[in-house]
C-alpha atoms as an extended CHARMM CRD file, in Angstrom:
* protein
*
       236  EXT
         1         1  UNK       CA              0.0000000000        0.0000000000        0.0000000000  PROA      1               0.0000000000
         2         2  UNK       CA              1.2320000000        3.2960000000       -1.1130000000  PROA      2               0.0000000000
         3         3  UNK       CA              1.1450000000        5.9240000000        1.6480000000  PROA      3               0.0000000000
         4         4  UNK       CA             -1.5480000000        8.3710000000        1.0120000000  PROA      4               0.0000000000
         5         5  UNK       CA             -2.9140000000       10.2860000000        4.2260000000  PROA      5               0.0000000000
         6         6  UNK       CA             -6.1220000000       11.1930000000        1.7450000000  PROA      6               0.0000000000
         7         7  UNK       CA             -7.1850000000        7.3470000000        3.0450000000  PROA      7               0.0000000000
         8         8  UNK       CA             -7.8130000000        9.1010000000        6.3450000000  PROA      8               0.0000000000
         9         9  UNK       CA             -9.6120000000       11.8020000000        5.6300000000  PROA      9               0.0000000000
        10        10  UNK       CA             -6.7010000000       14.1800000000        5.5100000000  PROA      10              0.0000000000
        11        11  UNK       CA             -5.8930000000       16.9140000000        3.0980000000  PROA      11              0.0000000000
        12        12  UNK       CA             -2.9040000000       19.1130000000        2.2350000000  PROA      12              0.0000000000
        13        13  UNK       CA             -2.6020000000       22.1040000000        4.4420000000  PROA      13              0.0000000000
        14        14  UNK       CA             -5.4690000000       21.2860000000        6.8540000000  PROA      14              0.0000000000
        15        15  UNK       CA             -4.9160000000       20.3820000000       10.4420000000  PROA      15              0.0000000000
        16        16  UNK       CA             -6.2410000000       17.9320000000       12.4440000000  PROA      16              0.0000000000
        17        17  UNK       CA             -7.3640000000       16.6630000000       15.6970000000  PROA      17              0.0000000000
        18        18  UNK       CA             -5.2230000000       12.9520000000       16.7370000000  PROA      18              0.0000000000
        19        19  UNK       CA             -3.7310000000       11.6820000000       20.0720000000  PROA      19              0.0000000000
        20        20  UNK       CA              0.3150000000       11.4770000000       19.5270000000  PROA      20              0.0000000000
        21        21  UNK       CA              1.3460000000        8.3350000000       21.3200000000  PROA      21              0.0000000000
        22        22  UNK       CA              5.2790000000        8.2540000000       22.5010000000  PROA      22              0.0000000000
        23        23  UNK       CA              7.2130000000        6.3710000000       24.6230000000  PROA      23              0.0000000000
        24        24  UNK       CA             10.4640000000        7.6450000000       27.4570000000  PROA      24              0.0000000000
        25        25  UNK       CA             13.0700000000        5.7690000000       27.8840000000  PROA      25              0.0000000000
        26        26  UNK       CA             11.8100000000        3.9680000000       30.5810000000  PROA      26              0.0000000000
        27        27  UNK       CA              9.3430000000        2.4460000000       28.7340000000  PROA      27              0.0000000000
        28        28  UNK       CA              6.4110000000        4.5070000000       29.8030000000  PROA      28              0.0000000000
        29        29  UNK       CA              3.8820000000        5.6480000000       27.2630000000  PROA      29              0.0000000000
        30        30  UNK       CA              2.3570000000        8.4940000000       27.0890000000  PROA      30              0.0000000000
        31        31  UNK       CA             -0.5740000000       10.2160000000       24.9670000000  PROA      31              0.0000000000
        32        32  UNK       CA             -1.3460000000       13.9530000000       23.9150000000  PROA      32              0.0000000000
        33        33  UNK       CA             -3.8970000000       15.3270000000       21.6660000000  PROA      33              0.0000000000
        34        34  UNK       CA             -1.8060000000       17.5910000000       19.3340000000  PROA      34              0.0000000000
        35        35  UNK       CA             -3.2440000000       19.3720000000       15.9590000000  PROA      35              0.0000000000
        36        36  UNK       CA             -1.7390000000       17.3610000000       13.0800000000  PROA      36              0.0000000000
        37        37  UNK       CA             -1.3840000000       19.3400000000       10.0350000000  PROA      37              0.0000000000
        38        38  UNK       CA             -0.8980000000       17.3620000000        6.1560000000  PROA      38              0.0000000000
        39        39  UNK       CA              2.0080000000       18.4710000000        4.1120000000  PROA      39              0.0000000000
        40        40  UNK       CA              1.6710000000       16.3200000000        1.6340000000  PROA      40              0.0000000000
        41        41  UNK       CA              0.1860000000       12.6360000000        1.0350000000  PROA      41              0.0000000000
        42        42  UNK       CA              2.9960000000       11.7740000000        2.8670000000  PROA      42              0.0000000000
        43        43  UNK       CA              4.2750000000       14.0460000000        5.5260000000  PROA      43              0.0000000000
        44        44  UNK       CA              3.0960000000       15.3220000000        8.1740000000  PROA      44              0.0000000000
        45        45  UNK       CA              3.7300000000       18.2610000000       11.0140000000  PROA      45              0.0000000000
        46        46  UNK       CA              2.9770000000       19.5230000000       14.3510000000  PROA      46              0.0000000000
        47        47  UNK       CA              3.5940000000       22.0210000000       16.7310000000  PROA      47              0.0000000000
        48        48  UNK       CA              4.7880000000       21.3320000000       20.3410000000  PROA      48              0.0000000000
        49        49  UNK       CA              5.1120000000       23.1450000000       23.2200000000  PROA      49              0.0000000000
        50        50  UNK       CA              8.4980000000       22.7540000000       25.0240000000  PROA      50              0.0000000000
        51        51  UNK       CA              8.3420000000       20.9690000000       28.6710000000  PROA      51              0.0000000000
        52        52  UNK       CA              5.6720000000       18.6410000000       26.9650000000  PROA      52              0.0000000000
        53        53  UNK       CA              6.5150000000       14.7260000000       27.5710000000  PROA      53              0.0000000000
        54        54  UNK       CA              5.1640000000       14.2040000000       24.0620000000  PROA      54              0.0000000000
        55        55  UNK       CA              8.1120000000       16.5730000000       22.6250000000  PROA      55              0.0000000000
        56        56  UNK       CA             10.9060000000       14.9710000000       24.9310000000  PROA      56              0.0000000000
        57        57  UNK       CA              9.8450000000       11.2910000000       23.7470000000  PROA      57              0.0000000000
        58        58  UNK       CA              9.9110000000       12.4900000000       20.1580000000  PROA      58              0.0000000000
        59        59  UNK       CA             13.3240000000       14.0310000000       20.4300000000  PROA      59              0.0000000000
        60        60  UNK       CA             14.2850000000       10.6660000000       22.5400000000  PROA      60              0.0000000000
        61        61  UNK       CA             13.4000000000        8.0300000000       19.7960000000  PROA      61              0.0000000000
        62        62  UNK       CA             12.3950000000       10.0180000000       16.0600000000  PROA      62              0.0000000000
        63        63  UNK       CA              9.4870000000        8.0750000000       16.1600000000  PROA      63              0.0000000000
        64        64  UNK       CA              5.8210000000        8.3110000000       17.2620000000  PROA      64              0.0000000000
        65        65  UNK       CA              2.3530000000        7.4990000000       16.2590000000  PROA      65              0.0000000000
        66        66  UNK       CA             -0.6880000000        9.4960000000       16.0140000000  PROA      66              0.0000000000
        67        67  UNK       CA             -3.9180000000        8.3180000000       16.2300000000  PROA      67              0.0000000000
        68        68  UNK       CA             -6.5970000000        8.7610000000       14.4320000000  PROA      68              0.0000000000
        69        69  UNK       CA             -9.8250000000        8.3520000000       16.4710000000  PROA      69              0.0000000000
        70        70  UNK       CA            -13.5240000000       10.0610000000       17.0060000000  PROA      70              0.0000000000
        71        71  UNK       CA            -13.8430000000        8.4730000000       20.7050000000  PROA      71              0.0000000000
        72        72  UNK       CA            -14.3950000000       11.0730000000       23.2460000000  PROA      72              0.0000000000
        73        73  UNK       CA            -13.1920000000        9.7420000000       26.0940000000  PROA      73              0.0000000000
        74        74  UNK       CA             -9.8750000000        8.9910000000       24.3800000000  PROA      74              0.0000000000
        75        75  UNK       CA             -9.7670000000       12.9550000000       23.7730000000  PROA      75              0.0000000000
        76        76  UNK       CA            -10.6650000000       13.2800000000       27.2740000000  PROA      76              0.0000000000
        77        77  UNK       CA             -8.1190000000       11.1260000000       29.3060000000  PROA      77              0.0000000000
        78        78  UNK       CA             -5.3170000000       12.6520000000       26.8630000000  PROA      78              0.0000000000
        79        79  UNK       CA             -6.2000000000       15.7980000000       27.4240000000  PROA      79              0.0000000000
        80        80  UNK       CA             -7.2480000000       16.2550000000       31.6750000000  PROA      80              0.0000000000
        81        81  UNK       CA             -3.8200000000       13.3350000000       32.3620000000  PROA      81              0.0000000000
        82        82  UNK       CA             -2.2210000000       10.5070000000       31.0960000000  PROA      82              0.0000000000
        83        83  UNK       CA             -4.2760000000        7.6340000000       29.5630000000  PROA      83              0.0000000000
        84        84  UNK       CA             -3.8790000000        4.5300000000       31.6150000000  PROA      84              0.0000000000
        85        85  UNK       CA             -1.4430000000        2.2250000000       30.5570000000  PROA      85              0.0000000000
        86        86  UNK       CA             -4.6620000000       -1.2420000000       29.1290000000  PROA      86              0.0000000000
        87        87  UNK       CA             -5.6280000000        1.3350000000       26.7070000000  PROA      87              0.0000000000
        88        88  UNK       CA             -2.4850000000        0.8620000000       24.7800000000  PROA      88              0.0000000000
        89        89  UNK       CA             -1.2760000000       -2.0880000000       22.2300000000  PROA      89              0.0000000000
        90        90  UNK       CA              2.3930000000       -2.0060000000       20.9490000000  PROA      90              0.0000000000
        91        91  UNK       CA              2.4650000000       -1.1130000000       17.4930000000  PROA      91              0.0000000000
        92        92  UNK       CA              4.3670000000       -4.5990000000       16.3000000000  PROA      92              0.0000000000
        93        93  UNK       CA              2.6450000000       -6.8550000000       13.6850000000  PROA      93              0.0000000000
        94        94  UNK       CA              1.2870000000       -9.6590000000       16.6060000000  PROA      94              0.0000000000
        95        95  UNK       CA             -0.7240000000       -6.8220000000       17.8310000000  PROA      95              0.0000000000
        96        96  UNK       CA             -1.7810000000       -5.5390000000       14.0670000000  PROA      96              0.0000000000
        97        97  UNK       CA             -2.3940000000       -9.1290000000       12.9330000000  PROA      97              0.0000000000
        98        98  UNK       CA             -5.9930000000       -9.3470000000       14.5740000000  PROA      98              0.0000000000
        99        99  UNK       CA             -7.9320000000      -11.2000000000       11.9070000000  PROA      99              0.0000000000
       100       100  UNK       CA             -5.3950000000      -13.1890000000       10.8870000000  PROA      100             0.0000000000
       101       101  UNK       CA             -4.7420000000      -11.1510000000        7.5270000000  PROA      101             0.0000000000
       102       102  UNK       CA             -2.5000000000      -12.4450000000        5.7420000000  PROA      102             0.0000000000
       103       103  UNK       CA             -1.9190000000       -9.4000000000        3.9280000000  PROA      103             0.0000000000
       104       104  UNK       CA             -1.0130000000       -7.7910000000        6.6390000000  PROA      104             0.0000000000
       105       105  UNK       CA              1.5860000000      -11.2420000000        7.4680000000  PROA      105             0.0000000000
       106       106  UNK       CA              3.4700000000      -10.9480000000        3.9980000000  PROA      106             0.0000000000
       107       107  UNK       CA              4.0190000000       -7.4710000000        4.2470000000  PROA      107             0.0000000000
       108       108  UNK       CA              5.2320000000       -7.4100000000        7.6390000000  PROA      108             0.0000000000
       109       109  UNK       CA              7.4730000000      -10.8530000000        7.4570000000  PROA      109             0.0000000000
       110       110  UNK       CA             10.8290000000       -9.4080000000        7.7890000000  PROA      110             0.0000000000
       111       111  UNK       CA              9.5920000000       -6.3070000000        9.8230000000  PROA      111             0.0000000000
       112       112  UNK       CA              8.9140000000       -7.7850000000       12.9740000000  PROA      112             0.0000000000
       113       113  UNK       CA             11.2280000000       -5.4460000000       15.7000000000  PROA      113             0.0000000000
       114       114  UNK       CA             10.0800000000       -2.1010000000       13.4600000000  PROA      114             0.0000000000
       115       115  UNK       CA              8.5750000000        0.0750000000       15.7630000000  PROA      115             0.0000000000
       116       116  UNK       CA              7.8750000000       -2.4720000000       18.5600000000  PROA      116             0.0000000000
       117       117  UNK       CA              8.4230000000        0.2110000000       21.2770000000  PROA      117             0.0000000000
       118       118  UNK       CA              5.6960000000        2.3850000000       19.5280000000  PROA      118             0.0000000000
       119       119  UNK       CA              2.7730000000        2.5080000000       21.9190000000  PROA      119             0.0000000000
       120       120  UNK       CA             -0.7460000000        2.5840000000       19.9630000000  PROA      120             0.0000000000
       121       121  UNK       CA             -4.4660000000        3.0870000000       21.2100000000  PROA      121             0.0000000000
       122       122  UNK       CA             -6.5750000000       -0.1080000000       21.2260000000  PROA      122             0.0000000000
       123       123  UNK       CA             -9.3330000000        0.1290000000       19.0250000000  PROA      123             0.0000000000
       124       124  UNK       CA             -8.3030000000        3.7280000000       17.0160000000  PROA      124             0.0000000000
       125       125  UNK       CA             -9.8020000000        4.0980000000       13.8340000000  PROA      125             0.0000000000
       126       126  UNK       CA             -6.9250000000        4.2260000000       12.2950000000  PROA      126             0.0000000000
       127       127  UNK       CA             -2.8680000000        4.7950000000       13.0190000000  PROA      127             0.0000000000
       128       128  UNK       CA              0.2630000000        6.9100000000       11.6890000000  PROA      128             0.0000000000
       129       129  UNK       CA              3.6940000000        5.1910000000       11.9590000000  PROA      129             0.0000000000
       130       130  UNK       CA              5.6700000000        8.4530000000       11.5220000000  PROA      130             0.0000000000
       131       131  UNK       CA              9.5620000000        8.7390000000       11.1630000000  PROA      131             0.0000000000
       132       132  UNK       CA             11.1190000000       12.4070000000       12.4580000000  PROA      132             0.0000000000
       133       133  UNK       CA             13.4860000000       13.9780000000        9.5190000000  PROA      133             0.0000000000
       134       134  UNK       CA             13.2000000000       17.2940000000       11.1710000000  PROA      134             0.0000000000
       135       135  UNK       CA             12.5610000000       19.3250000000       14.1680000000  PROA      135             0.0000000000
       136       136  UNK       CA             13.3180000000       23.1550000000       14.8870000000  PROA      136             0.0000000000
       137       137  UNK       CA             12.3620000000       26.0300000000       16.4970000000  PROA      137             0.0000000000
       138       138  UNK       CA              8.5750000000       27.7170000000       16.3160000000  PROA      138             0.0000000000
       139       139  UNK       CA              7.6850000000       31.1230000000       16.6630000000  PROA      139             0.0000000000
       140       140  UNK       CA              4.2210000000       32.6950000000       15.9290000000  PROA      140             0.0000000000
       141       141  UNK       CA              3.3090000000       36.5150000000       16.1500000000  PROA      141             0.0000000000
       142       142  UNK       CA             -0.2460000000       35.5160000000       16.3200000000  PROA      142             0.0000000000
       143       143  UNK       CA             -0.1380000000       32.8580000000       18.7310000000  PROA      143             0.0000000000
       144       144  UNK       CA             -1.3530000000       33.9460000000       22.6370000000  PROA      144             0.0000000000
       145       145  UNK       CA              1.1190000000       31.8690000000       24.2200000000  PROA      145             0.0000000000
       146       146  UNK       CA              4.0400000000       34.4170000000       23.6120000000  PROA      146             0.0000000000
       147       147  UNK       CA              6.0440000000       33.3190000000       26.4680000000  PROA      147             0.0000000000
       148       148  UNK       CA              6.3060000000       29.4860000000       25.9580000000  PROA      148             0.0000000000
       149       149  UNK       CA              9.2320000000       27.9690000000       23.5110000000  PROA      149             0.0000000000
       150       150  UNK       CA              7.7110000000       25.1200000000       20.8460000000  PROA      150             0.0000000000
       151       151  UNK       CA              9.1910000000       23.0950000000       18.3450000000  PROA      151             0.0000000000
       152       152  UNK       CA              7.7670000000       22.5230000000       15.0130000000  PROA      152             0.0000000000
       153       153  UNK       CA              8.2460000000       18.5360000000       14.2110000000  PROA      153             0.0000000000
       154       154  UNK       CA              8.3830000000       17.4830000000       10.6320000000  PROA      154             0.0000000000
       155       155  UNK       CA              7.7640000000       13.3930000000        9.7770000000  PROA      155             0.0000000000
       156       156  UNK       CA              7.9090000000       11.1330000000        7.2760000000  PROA      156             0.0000000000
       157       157  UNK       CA              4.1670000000        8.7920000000        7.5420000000  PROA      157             0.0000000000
       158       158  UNK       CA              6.3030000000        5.7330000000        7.2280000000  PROA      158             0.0000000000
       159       159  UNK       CA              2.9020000000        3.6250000000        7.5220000000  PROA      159             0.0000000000
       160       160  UNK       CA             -0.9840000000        3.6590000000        7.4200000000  PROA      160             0.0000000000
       161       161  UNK       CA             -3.0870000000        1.0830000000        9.3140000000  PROA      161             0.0000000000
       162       162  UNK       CA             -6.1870000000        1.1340000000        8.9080000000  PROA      162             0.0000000000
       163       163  UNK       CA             -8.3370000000       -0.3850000000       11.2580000000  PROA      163             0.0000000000
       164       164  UNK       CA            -11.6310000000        0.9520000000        9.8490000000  PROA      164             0.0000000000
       165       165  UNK       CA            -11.7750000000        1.4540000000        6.1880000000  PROA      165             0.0000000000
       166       166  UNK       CA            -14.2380000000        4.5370000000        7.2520000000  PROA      166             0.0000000000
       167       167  UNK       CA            -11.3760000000        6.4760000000        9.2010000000  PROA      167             0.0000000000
       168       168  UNK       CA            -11.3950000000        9.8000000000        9.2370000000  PROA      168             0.0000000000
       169       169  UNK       CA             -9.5400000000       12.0940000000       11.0430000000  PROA      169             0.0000000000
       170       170  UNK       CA            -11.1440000000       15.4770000000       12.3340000000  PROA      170             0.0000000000
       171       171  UNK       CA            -11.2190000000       19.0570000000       11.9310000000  PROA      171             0.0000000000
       172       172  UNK       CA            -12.2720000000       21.3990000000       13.9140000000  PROA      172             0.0000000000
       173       173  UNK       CA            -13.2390000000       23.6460000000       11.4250000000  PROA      173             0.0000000000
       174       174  UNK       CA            -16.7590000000       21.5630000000       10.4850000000  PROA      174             0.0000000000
       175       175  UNK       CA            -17.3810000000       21.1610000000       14.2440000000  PROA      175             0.0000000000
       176       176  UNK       CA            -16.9610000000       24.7570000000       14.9550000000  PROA      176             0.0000000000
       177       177  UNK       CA            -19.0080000000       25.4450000000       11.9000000000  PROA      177             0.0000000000
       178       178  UNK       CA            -22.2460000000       23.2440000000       13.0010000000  PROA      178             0.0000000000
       179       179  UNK       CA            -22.0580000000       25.0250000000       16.7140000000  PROA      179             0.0000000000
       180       180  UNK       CA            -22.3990000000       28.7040000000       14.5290000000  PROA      180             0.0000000000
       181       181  UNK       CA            -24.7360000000       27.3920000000       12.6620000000  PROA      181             0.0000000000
       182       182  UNK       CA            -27.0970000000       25.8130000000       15.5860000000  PROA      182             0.0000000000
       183       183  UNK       CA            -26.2170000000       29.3010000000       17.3870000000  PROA      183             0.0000000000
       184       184  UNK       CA            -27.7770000000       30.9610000000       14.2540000000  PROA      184             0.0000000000
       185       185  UNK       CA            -31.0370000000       28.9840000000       14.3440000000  PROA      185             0.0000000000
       186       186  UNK       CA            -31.8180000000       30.7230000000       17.9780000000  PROA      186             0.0000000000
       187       187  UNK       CA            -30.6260000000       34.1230000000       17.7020000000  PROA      187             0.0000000000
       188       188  UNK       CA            -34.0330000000       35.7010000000       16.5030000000  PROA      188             0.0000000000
       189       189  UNK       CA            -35.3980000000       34.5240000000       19.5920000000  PROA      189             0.0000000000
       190       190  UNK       CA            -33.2310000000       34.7620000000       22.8610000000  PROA      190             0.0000000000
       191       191  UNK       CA            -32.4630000000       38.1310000000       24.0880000000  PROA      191             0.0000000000
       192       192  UNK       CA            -29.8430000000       40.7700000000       23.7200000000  PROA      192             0.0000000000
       193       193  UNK       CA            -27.0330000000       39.4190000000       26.1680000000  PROA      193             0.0000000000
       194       194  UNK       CA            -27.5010000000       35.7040000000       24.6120000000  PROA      194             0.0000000000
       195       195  UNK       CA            -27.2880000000       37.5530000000       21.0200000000  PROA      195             0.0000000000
       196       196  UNK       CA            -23.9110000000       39.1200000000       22.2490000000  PROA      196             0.0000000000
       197       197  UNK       CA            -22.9540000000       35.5660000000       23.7200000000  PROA      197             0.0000000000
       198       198  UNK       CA            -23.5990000000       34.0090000000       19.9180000000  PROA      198             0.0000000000
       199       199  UNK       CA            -21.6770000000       37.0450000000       18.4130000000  PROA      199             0.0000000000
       200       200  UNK       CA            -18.9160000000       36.2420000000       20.4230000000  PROA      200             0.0000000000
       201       201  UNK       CA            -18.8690000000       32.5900000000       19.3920000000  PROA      201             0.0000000000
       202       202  UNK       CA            -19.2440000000       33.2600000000       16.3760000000  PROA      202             0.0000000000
       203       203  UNK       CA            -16.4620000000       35.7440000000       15.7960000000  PROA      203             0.0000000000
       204       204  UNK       CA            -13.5770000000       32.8570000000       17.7180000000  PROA      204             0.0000000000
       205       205  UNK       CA            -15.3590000000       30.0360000000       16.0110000000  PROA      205             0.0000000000
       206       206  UNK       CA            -14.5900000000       31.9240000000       12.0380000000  PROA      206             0.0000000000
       207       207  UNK       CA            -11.0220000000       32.4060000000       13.7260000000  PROA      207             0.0000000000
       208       208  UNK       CA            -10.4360000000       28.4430000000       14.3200000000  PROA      208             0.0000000000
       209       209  UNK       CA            -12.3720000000       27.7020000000       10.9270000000  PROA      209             0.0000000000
       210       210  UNK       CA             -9.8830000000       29.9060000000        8.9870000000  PROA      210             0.0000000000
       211       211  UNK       CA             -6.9830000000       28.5060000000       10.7500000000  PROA      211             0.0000000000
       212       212  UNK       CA             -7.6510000000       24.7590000000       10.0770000000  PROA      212             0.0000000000
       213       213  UNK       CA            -10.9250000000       24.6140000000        8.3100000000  PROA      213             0.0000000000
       214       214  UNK       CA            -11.3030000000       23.3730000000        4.6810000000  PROA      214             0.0000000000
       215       215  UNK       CA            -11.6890000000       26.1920000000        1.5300000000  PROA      215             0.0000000000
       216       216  UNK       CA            -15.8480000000       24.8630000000        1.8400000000  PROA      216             0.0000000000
       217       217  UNK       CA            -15.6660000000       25.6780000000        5.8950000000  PROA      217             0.0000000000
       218       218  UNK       CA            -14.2860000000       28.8950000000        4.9790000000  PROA      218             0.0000000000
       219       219  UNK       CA            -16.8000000000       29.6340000000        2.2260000000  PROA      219             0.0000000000
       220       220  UNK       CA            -19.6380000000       28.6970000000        4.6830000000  PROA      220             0.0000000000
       221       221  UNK       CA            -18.5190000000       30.6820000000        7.7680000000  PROA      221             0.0000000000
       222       222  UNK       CA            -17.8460000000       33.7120000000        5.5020000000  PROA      222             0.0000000000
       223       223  UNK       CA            -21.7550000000       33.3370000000        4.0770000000  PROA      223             0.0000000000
       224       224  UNK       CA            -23.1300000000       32.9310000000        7.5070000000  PROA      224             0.0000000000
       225       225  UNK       CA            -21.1080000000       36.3330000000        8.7500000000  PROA      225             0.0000000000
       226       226  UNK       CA            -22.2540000000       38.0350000000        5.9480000000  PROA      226             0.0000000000
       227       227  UNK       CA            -25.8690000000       36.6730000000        6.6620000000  PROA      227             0.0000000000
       228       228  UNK       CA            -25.4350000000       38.4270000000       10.2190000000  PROA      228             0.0000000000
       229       229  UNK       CA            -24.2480000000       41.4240000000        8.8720000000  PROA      229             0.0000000000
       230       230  UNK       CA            -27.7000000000       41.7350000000        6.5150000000  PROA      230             0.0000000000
       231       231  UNK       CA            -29.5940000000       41.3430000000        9.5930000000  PROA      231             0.0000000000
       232       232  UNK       CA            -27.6480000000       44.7170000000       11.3630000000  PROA      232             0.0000000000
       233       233  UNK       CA            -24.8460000000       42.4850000000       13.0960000000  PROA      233             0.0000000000
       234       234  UNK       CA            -21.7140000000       43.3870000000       12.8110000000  PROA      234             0.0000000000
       235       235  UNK       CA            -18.6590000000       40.6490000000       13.1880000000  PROA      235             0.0000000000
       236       236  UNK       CA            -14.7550000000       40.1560000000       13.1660000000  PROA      236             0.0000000000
C-alpha cells in the first residue's frame, strides 16, 4: 500500500485533531492530543510546546504514532492526564495481525522489531507510523502563548493502518461550523445578552475555521457572517 494520508480523511494544508502516542526511555507511554497538520500525502507536522513529555519522547526516539480516532473519552483522558497504561497495544505486527490477515503477514514478514516500542491506542480508527526527519524552532506573532518555547516537528508517515476502512480524522473547522450554525437557528429569539454571547462565538469560532478549516468551511462561515451582517450584526 502506497502511503496516502487522503485514506484518512486528511488533506494538504489542513490540520487535524489525533492523540500522539510516545514512549520515554523507561518504557512509559504516554498520549497527547496535538493538531496534526498534512504536508503532503505523505508528511506530516505539528507544533509542540516545550516541557511537553510528548516533545521529549519524540526528540528521545524520532518516532511516534498518532492516532486517528472520534472516541471522546480517548480525547478526554489525553487531554485532563495521562491515559492509563490497558488502553495501549504495541504497534508490532502480533498486535496488528488481529484477523489473521494475511496481507497484513506478507508485508510485515521481515519487519517484525520495526517500531515495537511504539505505543498505539486499542481500538483507534486508524494509526500513523511516523519517522522524524526534522525538528526546529517555532515562533508565531499571532499565537497567545508568547512566552512558551515550541518546536515545530516534521515526519515522514512511514505507515498507514487502517483499522476501519471509514477512518477519518477530524477538523475542527466543520465542528466549529455546526455550533455557529445551531447558534444561528436561535438568535431571533433569545435576548440581547444571549445575542452578544452568539456574536462572540461566532467571531472565535470563524477564527479556528480559517486557521484549520477546509476552503468549503471557509466559504460557509464567511456566508453565515455576511448573513449576520444583513440582519444589522456586525462581526470580526
Amino acid at each position: 500500500m502506497s502511503i496516502d494520508l487522503s485514506s484518512v480523511g486528511m488533506k494538504k494544508g489542513q490540520q487535524y485533531e489525533t492523540i500522539i502516542t510516545t514512549m520515554d526511555s523507561e518504557g512509559k507511554k504516554n498520549g497527547a492530543p496535538i493538531g496534526v497538520i498534512c504536508k503532503d500525502k505523505y508528511k506530516v507536522m505539528c507544533r509542540i510546546f516545550k516541557g511537553s513529555k510528548t516533545l521529549d519522547n519524540i526528540i528521545l526516539n524520532n518516532e511516534f504514532i498518532v492516532n486517528i480516532t472520534l472516541n471522546p473519552i480517548l480525547f478526554t483522558l489525553a487531554t485532563i492526564g495521562n491515559i492509563p497504561e490497558d488502553f495501549f497495544i504495541d504497534s508490532n505486527i502480533e498486535n496488528r495481525d488481529k484477523n489473521n490477515n494475511k496481507e497484513y503477514r506478507d508485508k510485515y514478514r521481515d519487519k517484525k522489531s520495526t517500531y515495537k516500542n511504539l505505543p498505539v491506542l486499542n481500538d483507534v480508527d486508524a494509526y500513523l507510523i511516523c519517522k522524524v526527519i526534522d525538528i526546529k524552532n517555532a515562533f508565531k506573532k499571532s499565537d497567545p502563548i508568547k512566552k512558551s518555547e515550541a518546536k515545530v516537528i516534521i515526519a515522514n508517515v512511514e505507515d498507514i493502518i487502517l483499522n476501519n476502512k471509514c477512518a477519518k480524522a477530524a477538523n475542527r473547522g466543520f465542528y466549529c461550523l455546526i455550533e455557529s450554525l445551531v447558534n444561528f437557528t436561535r438568535f431571533d429569539i433569545v435576548d440581547s445578552e444571549k445575542k452578544d454571547y452568539f456574536l462572540d462565538r461566532f467571531n472565535e469560532s470563524k477564527r479556528v475555521v480559517n486557521k484549520v478549516g477546509s476552503s468549503e468551511e471557509k466559504k460557509a462561515i464567511e456566508l453565515l457572517g455576511e448573513t449576520f451582517k444583513n440582519k444589522g450584526y456586525e462581526t470580526d
